[in-house]
C-alpha positions as CSV (number, residue, x, y, z in Angstrom):
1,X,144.9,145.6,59.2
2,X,145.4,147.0,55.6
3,X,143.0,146.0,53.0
4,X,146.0,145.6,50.5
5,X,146.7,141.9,51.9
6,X,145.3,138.5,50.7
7,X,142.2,139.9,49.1
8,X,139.9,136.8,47.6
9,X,136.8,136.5,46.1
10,X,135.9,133.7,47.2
11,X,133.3,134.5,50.4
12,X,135.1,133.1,54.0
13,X,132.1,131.9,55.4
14,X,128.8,131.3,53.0
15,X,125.3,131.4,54.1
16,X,125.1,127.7,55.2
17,X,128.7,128.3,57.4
18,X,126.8,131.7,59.2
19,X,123.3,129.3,60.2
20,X,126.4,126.4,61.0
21,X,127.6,128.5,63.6
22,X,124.7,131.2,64.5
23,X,121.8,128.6,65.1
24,X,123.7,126.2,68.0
25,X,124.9,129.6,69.5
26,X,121.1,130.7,70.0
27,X,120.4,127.5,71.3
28,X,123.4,127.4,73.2
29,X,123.4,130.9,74.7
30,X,119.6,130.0,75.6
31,X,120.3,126.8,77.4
32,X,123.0,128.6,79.7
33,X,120.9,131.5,80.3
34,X,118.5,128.7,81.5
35,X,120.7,127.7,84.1
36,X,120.8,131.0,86.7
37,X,116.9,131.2,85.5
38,X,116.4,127.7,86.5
39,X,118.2,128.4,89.6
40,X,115.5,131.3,90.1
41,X,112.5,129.9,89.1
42,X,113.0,126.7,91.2
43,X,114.3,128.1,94.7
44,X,110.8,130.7,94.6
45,X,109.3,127.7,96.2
46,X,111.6,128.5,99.2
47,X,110.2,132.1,99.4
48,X,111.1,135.4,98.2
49,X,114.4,135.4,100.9
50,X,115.8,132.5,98.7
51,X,114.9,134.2,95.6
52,X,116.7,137.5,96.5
53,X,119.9,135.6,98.0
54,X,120.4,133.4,95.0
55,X,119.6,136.5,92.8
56,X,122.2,138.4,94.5
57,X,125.1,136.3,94.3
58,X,124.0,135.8,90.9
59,X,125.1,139.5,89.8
60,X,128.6,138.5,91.8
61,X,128.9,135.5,89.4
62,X,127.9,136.9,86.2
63,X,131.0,139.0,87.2
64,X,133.1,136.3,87.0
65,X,131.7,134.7,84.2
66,X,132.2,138.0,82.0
67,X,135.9,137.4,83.4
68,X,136.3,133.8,82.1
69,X,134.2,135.6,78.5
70,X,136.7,138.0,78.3
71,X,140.1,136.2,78.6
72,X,138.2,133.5,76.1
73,X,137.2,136.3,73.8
74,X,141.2,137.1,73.6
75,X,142.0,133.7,73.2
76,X,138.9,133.3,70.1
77,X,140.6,136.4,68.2
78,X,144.2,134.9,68.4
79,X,143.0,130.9,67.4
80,X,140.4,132.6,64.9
81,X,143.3,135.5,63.3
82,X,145.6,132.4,63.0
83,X,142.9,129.9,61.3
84,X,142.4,132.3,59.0
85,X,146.2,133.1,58.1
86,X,146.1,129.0,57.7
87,X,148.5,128.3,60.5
88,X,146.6,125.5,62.3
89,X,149.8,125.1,64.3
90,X,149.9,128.3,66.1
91,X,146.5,128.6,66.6
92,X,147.0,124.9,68.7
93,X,149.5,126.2,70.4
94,X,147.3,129.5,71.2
95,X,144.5,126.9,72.6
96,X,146.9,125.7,74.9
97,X,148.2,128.8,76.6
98,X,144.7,130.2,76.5
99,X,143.6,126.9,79.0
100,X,146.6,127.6,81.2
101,X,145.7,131.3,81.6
102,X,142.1,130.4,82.7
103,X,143.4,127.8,85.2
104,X,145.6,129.7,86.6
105,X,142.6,133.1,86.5
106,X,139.8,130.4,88.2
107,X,141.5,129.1,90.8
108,X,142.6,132.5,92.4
109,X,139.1,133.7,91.4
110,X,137.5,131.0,93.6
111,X,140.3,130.9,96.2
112,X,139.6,134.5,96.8
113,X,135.2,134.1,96.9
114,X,135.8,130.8,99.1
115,X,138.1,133.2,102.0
116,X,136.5,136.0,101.8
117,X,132.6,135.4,100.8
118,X,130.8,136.9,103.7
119,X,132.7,139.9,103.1
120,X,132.5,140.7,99.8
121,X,128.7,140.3,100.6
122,X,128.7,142.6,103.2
123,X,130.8,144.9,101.1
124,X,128.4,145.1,97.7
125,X,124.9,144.6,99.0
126,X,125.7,145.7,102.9
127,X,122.9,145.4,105.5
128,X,120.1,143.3,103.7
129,X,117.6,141.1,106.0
130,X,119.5,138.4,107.6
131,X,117.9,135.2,106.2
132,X,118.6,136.4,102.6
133,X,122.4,137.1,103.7
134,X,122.2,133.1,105.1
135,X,121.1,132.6,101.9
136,X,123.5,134.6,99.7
137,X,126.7,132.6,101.6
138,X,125.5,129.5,100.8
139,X,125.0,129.5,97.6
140,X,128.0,132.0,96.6
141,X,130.1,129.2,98.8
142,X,129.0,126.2,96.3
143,X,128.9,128.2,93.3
144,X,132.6,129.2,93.6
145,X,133.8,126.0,94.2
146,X,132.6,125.6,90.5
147,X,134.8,129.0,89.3
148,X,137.5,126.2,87.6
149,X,134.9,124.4,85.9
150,X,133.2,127.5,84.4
151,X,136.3,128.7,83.1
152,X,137.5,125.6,81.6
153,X,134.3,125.5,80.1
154,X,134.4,128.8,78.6
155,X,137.3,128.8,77.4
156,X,136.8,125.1,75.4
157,X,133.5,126.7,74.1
158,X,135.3,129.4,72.3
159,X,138.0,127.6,71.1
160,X,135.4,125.5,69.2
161,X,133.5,128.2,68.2
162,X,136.5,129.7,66.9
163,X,136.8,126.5,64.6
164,X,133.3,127.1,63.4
165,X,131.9,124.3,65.4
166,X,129.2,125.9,67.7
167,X,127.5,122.1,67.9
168,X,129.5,121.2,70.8
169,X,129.6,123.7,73.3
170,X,125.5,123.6,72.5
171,X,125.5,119.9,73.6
172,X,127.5,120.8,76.4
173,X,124.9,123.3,77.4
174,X,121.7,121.2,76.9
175,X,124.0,118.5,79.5
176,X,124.7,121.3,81.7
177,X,120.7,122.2,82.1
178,X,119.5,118.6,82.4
179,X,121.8,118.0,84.9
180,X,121.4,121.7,86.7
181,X,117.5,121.4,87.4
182,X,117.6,117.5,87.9
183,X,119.8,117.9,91.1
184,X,117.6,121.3,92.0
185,X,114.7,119.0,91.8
186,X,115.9,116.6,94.2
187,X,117.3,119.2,96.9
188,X,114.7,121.7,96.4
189,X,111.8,120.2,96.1
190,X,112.8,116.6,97.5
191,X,115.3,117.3,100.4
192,X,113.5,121.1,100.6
193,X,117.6,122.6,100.8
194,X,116.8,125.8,99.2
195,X,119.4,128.2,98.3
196,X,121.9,125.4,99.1
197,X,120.5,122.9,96.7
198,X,120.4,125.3,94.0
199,X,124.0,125.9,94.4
200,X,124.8,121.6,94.3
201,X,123.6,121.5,91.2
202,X,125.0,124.3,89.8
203,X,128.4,122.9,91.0
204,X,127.9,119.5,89.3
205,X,126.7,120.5,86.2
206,X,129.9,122.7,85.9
207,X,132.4,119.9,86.5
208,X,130.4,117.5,84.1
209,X,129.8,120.3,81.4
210,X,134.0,120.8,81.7
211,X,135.0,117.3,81.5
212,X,132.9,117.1,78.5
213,X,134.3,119.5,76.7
214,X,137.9,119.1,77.4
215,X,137.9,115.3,76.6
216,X,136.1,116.6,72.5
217,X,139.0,119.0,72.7
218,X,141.6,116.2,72.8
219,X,139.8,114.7,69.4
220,X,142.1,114.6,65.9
221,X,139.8,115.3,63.8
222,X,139.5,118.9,65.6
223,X,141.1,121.8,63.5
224,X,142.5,123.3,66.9
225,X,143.0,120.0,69.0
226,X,144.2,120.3,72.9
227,X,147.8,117.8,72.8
228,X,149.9,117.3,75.2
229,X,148.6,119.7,78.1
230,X,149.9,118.3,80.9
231,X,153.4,118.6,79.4
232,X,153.5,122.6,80.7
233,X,155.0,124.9,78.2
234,X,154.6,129.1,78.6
235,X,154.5,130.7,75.3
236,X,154.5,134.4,76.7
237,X,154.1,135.8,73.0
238,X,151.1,133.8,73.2
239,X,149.9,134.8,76.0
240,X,150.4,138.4,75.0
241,X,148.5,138.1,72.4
242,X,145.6,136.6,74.5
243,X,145.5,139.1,76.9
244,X,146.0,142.1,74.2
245,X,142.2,141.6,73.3
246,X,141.6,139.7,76.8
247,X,142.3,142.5,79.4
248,X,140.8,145.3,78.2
249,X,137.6,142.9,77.2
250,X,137.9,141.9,80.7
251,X,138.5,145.2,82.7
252,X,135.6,146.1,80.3
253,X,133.3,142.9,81.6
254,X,134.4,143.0,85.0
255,X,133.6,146.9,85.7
256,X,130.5,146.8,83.6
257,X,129.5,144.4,86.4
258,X,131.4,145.6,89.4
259,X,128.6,148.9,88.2
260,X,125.8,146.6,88.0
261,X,127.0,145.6,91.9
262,X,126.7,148.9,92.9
263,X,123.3,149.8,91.0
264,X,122.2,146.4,93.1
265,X,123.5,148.3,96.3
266,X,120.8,151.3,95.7
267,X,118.3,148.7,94.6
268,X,118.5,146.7,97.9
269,X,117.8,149.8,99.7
270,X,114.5,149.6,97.9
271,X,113.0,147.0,99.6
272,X,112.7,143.0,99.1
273,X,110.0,143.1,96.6
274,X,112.2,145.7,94.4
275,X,115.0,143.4,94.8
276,X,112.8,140.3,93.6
277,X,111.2,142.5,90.9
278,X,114.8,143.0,89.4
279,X,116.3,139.5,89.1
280,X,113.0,138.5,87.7
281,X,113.0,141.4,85.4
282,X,116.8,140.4,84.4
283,X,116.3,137.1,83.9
284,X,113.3,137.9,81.5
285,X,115.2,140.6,79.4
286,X,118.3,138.0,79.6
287,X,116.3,135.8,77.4
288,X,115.2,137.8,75.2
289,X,118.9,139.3,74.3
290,X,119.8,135.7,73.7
291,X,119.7,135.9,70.0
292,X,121.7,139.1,69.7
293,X,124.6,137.7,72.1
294,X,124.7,134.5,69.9
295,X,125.5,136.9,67.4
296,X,127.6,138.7,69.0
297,X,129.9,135.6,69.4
298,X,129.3,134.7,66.2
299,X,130.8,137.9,64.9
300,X,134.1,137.2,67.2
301,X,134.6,134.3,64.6
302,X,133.6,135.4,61.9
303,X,135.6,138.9,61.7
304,X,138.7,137.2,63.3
305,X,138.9,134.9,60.4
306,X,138.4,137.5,57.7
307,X,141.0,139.7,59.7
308,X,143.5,137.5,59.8
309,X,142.9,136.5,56.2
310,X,143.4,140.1,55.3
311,X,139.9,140.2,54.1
312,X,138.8,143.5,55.3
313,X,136.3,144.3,53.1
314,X,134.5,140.5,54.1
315,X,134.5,142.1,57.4
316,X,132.6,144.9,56.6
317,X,130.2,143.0,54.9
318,X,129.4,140.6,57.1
319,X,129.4,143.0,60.1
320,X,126.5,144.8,58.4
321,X,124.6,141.0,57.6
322,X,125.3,139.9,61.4
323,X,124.5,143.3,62.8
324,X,120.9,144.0,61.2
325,X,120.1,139.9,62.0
326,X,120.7,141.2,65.5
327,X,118.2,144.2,64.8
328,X,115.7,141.8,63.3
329,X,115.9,139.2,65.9
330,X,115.8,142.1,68.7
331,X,112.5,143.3,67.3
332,X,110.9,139.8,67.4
333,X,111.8,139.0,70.7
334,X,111.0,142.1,72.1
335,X,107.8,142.3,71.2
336,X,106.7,139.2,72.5
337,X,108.3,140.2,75.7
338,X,106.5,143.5,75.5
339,X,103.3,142.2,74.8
340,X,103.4,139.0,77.4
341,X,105.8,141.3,80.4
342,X,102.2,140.5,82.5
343,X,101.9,137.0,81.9
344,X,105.7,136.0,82.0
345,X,106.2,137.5,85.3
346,X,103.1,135.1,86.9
347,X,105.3,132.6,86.0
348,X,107.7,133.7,89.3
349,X,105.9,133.1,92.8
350,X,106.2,136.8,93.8
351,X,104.3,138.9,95.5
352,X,101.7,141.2,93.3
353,X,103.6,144.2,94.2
354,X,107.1,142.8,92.8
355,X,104.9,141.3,89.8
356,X,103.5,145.0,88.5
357,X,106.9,146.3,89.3
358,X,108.7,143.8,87.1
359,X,105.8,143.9,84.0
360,X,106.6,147.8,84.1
361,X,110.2,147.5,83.8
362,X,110.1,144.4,81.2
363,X,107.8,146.6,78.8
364,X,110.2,149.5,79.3
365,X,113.2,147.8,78.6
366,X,111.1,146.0,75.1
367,X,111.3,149.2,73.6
368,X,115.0,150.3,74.4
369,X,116.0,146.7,73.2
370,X,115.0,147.4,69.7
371,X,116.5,150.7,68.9
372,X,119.8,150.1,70.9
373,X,120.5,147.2,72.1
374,X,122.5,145.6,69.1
375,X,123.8,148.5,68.3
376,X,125.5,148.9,71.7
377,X,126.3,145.3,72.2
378,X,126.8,143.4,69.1
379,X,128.6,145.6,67.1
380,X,131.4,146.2,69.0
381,X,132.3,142.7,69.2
382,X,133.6,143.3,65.3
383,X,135.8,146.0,66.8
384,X,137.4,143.8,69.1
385,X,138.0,140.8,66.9
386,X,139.5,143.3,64.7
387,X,141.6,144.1,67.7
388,X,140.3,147.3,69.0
389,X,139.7,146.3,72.3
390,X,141.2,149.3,74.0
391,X,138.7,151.9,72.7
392,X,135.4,149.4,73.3
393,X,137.0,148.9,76.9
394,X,137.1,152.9,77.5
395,X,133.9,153.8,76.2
396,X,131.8,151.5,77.9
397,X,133.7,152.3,81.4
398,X,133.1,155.9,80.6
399,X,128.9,155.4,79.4
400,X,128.9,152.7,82.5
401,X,129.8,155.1,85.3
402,X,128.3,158.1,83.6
403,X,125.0,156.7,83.1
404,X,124.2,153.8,84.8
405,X,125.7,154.1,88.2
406,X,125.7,158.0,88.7
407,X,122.4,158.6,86.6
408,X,120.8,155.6,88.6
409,X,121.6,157.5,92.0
410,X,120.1,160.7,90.2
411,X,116.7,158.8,89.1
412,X,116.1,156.6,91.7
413,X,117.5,157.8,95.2
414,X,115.2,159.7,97.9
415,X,117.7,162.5,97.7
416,X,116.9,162.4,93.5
417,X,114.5,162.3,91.7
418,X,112.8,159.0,93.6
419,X,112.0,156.7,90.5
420,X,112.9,153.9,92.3
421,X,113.3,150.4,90.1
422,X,112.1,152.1,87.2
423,X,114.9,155.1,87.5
424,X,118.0,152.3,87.7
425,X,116.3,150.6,84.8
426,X,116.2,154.3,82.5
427,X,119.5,154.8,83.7
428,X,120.7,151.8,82.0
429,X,118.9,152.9,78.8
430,X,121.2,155.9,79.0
431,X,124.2,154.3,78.8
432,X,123.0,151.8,75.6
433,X,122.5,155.0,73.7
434,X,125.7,156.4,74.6
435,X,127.5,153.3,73.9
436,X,125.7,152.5,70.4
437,X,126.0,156.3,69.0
438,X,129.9,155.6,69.7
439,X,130.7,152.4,68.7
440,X,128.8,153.8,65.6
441,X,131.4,156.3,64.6
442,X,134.1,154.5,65.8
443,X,133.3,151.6,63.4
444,X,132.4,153.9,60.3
445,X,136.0,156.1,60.8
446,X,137.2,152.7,60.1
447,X,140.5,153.1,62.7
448,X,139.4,149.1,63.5
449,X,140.9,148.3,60.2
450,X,144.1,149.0,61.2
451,X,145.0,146.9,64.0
452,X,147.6,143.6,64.1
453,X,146.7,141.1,66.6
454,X,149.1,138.6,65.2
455,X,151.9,140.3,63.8
C-alpha cells in the first residue's frame, strides 16, 4: 500500500497495547500446545502403541488445524485492514462471512476423515504394526467429530485478536486444557480406554471451548460483535477478500503438513521407538516455539492495522520490534531446551533407546531455533497481513519439497545417506534457512508495501 496515505504520528499500538495483546497469546498459544502434549503424555501409560497412534493422527490434525489457521489468518487481515481504516461496520460484516466459510470448510473436513479414516491412514503412514493402526482409528474417529468446533474456535480467536483482545481466546484455552486432561484422567487412567479416551476429551473440550467463544462474540461492548448470524447473508466481496490472504495461507499450511505426512511415512519405516522419539521430540520443540508463534499472531494484528491505516512506515517499525522479541525469546527458550533435552525427555515413559534418540534431536534442533527459526516463521506473517500471501505461499512449497521431503529421503533412507531420525530432522533445518534468507529479501525490496487487501 503506498506510504503517501493517512500518515500519523501518533504510534497505532503503544508499548502497553503490544504486552495487551503479546502476553495472553504466549499463554494462550502455550495452553493449546498443551492439549496434543497432554494427549501424549497421558496415553504413555497405555504403552508406546498408544503413544505412536495418537501421535500419528496428531500430524493428520495439525493439518487441519493449519487449515482452520489459515482461512482465520484471511479473515484477521480483512477485520484488522478494516479496524484500522475505522470502518467497524465492514469489519462485522467480515466476521460474519469469515464464520460461514469455516462452517461450511469443517463440516466437509470432518465429513470426509469420518468416511474415509482408515484409508487416509493406510494411505500416509501405510503398513505400521496393527495395534498402533487400532489405535490411530480411534482416536482420528473422535477427534474429527470435533473438526466444527476447532474451526469455530479458531476463527472466534482471531477475530478477537484482531480487536486487540487476546484475553479471551487465552481463557478459552486455559477451559479447553482443564477440561482436556480432566476427562483423559478419568478414561485413561480411571476407565484404562487409551487412545479412545484421549480422543473423548479432546472432543468435549472442543465443543465447550467453541460455545464459549461464540456466546463473547455475540457481546456489544465487542468492537467486531457476531449479530444476527443465523439470518444467512453471502457477502462474496467479503469472502474474496478472506480467501485472497486465506488460500494461499492455507495451500501454504496444508502442504507444509501434507510434507510433514510424508517425512512421517519414511520415519515409520524406522521403527516404533523412531516414531515415539519424534512426537516426543515435536512436542518438546512445539513448546519451546510458543513464544515466537504468539508473535507471529501478534504481528497479523498489528501490521493489518497499520496497513489499512496507511501507516507503512509503523509497519516497518514494529515488524523490526516484534521480530527481534521473537529472536530474543527463541534464544531463551532454546537454551533451556538444549541444556535440559535429557531430563525433559524422562518425562515421556519411553523406552531408553527412543529417550537418547529424542535428547539428540531436541539439542540439535536448540541450535537451528535461534539462528532461523523466527526468521523463517515470524516474519513472514508481516508479509501476509500486508497481503503478500502469494509469494510466502510459493516459497515455503518450494523450500518444503526441496528440503524437507526430498532432502529427508537423501539423509535418512537405507538407499541415502542412512541418518535415520536425525537426517529428517537436518533436513528440516534446510528448509528454515532457505525460507528465512528469502522472506529476508523479499521483505527488505519492500514489494509487501504495495498490496491492497481492502480496496
Amino acid at each position: 500500500m503506498p506510504e503517501k496515505t493517512l500518515q500519523t504520528s501518533t504510534p497505532l499500538f503503544t508499548r502497553d497495547d503490544l504486552l495487551r495483546l503479546i502476553v495472553p497469546l504466549v499463554i494462550e498459544q502455550l495452553l493449546l500446545m498443551t492439549v496434543g502434549m497432554a494427549d501424549t503424555v497421558m496415553v504413555t501409560t497405555a504403552g508406546e502403541a498408544a503413544v505412536s497412534g495418537v501421535s500419528l493422527v496428531d500430524n493428520i490434525n495439525t493439518l487441519i488445524i493449519q487449515i482452520f489457521s489459515a482461512l482465520s489468518t484471511g479473515g484477521a487481515v480483512v477485520v484488522s485492514q478494516y479496524l484500522g481504516r475505522r470502518e467497524p461496520h465492514n469489519a462485522r460484516t467480515a466476521a460474519n462471512q469469515l464464520l460461514y466459510a469455516m462452517t461450511a470448510v469443517s463440516l466437509f473436513l470432518m465429513a470426509v476423515a469420518l468416511v474415509f479414516r482408515q484409508h487416509i491412514l493406510a494411505l500416509i503412514f501405510g503398513k505400521v504394526e496393527p495395534d498402533v493402526m487400532a489405535s490411530a482409528l480411534v482416536y482420528f474417529l473422535l477427534t474429527a467429530a470435533a473438526y466444527p468446533f476447532m474451526g469455530v474456535y479458531n476463527a472466534g480467536a482471531a477475530l478477537f485478536r484482531a480487536m486487540g483482545n487476546s484475553k479471551v481466546s487465552m481463557l478459552c484455552s486455559l477451559i479447553i486444557n482443564i477440561i482436556n486432561i480432566a476427562v483423559n484422567a478419568i478414561l485413561i487412567y480411571g476407565f484404562q480406554m487409551g487412545a479412545a479416551g484421549a480422543g473423548i476429551g479432546t472432543l468435549v473440550s472442543r465443543i465447550a471451548a467453541a460455545i464459549i467463544i461464540m456466546a463473547m462474540l455475540g457481546h456489544p461492548r465487542n468492537t467486531v460483535r457476531v449479530e444476527g448470524i443465523l439470518r444467512f447473508q453471502f457477502r462474496w466481496d467479503m469472502v474474496k477478500r478472506i480467501l485472497f490472504i486465506g488460500i494461499p495461507n492455507g495451500m501454504e499450511n496444508g502442504m507444509f503438513q501434507a510434507g510433514k505426512l510424508l517425512v512421517l511415512n519414511l520415519i515409520t519405516t524406522f521403527g516404533t521407538s523412531a516414531v515415539a522419539a519424534n512426537a516426543i521430540a515435536n512436542s518438546v520443540a512445539g513448546v519451546v516455539n510458543v513464544p515466537g508463534m504468539a508473535l507471529g499472531l501478534a504481528i497479523i494484528t498489528v501490521i493489518g492495522r497499520c496497513m489499512g491505516a496507511g501507516e507503512v512506515r509503523q509497519a516497518q517499525r514494529y515488524t523490526r520490534q516484534l521480530v527481534t522479541a521473537s529472536y530474543l525469546c527463541m534464544l531463551a527458550m532454546s537454551a533451556v531446551q538444549f541444556f535440559a533435552a535429557g531430563y525433559l525427555v524422562t518425562l515421556f515413559n519411553l523406552s531408553p533407546q527412543a529417550m537418547e534418540l529424542a535428547a539428540q534431536v531436541l539439542r540439535v534442533c536448540a541450535v537451528a531455533n535461534v539462528i532461523f527459526w523466527p526468521m523463517a516463521f515470524t516474519l513472514p506473517n508481516s508479509l501476509r497481513a500486508a497481503g503478500d500471501a502469494v509469494f510466502t505461499m510459493v516459497v515455503s512449497l518450494c523450500s518444503m519439497f526441496a528440503c524437507r521431503v526430498a532432502l529427508s529421503y537423501v539423509l535418512a533412507s537405507s538407499w541415502g545417506l542412512g541418518m535415520g531420525l536425525m537426517g529428517v530432522w537436518l533436513a528440516m533445518f534446510g528448509d528454515w534457512v532457505v525460507r528465512a534468507v528469502l522472506f529476508l529479501v523479499r521483505y527488505r525490496r519492500g514489494k509487501w508495501k504495495e498490496f491492497h487487501v481492502i480496496g
